[in-house]
C-alpha angles and dihedrals in degrees: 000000000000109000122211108241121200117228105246097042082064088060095055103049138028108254126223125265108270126188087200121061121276110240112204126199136221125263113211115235099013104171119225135163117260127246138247118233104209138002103253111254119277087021112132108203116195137245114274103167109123109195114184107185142012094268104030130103121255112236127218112245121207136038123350078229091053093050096051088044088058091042096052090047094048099042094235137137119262104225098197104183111193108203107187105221110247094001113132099230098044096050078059091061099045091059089045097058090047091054110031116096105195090049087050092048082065083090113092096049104028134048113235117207120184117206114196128148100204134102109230130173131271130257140205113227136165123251140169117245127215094279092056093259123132113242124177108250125202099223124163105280083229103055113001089244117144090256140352086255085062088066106034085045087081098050109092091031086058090048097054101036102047108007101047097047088062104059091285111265113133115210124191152273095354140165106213110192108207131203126243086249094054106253125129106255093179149351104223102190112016090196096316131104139155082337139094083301091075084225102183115251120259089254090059083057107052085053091057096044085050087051086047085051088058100045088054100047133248118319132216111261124246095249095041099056095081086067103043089058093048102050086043087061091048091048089052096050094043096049080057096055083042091239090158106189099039088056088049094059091048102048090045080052084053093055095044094055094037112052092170150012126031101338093051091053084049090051087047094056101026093065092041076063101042090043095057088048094061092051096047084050096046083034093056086046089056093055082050097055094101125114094262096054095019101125109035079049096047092037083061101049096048082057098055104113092205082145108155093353115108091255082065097095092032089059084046097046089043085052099044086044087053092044101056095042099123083218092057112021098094103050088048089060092061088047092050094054088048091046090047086043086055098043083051087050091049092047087053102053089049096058100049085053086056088048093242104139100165090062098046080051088059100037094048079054095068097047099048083061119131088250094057102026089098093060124104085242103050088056085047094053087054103056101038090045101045091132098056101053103074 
């Protein structure tokens, strides 16, 4: 007869072989540490996936916490598998997940957590290091973690988060599929696996956790997630300078590296923002563009780099407009030869920076034209590069 085991009874002492699921009940007041929802923006957090073999999972290192906070950010599915320590069945599905590729091919767009309560020997493997060598590796003999710590770690925080809530009874083995937003989606197993249960195999479930991927949208990818981070921080402290395109382009590198989650809702309103911001800043110019304040305000508008965003025609329809006004057309002619003088100067200087002289010759030659001769700049570029026009 099947005995109900507490759970934290089943982490003292090793438990019998049983050909029926362990059910495990609740402990009241059992005492665990809280989790974090989400990794605080421009943190990087590291890498902590630990495959041991071609065809094992790699399994997620570090806090269940941790784990949920990067799954929520990500917008990718949680795959907690609960593996009951000297129980029959679930002996069956440990050696499943280490052997089973498709399960294992789950990496890249889901995040894989074991939860085991034994001790097990460790093992020496071969890996290859970040230079590409192969370098032997202590790992647990049972999982391939790090550690045995790396697996029980997860007991009780499983227990808490996705057992207790339900009433409390703990059936195993078992593979729970949770949600980005951390709750539970579906219990795979309930006890019962390759027995009389009829529990499905791991490679039915990493169909099903592949069909879940798709109902929830596309996902950010694991080494992408460093600069994501990293661009969102930058959106966020442009917006604040209201430096309105450069935000744009951060938050449109955003997008395109979060297609979806919380990243991806950032990157929506944070261009609506950015994008107003460029129209209020081309739209103040406009009003400027009057014969007492005309060439800091075209000056200014020539310099928007509004380049690819939707503000780009309207720069260039506010300039053409300008440009055609009878009461302004002919003193932004004369702007536009000492812009285009300056632009020439700059390129110069570039270049010899880049010790190309043959192009700053070429370059200074242009400037020194009779259409440009007249400019600041092109006085400026005669008397600093004496020595090059000869």
């Amino acid at each position: 007869m099947l005995g109900a085991l507490r759970i934290l009874d089943s982490m003292s002492s090793n438990t019998s072989t049983r050909s029926q699921p362990a059910r495990l009940l609740s402990l009241v007041g059992v005492c665990l540490a809280g989790c974090l929802l989400l990794t605080p923006q421009g943190r990087t957090q590291a890498r902590r996936w630990i495959s041991y073999g071609a065809e094992s999972p790699a399994w997620f290192h570090g806090k269940l916490s941790e784990a949920q906070a990067e799954a929520k950010e990500r917008n990718i599915p949680l795959v907690v598998c609960c593996v009951l320590e000297g129980e029959e069945a679930s002996g069956r599905l440990k050696e499943a997940l280490n052997e089973d590729q498709s399960f294992a091919s789950l990496t890249g767009g889901a995040i894989l957590i074991v939860a085991n309560n034994g001790d097990h020997e460790q093992k020496e493997i071969k890996i290859k290091n970040a230079d590409g060598k192969r370098v032997k590796k202590s790992v647990c003999s049972a999982f391939g973690t790090d550690n045995c710590d790396a697996h029980k770690l997860h007991w009780d925080t499983v227990y808490k988060d996705y057992v207790m809530p339900d009433g409390g009874e703990w059936m195993l083995p078992d593979i729970y599929l949770i949600r980005p937003n951390g709750k539970l989606e579906r219990r795979f197993l309930e006890g019962s696996y390759d027995d009389s249960g009829g529990g499905p195999p791991v490679s039915t479930v990493a169909r099903e956790v592949e069909t879940f991927k798709k109902i929830i949208g596309p996902g950010v990818r694991a080494e992408d997630l460093a600069d994501l981070r990293q661009e969102a921080t930058m959106a966020q402290a442009m917006a604040r300078a209201k430096l309105w395109a450069d935000s744009w382009r951060a938050w449109s590198n955003v997008s395109g590296l979060a297609p979806g989650g919380p990243h991806s809702e950032a990157a929506k309103s944070g261009l609506e923002l950015a994008v107003k911001g460029m129209k209020l800043t081309l739209e103040t110019q406009v009003k400027r563009l009057v014969p007492a304040t005309l060439e800091d305000a075209y000056r200014r508008v020539r310099a928007m780099d509004f380049d690819d965003s939707p503000l780009e025609r309207e720069v260039g329809r506010v300039l053409s407009a300008a440009r055609r006004d009878p009461a302004l057309k002919a003193r932004l002619a004369e702007i536009d030869l000492i812009l285009d003088a300056e632009e020439l100067l700059e390129d110069i200087e570039e270049a010899l920076q880049a010790k190309n002289t043959g192009l700053a010759k070429r370059l200074l030659r242009k400037l020194a034209s009779k259409k440009l001769r007249q400019t600041p700049a092109a006085e400026t570029a005669r008397e600093r590069y004496k020595d090059l026009q000869s």
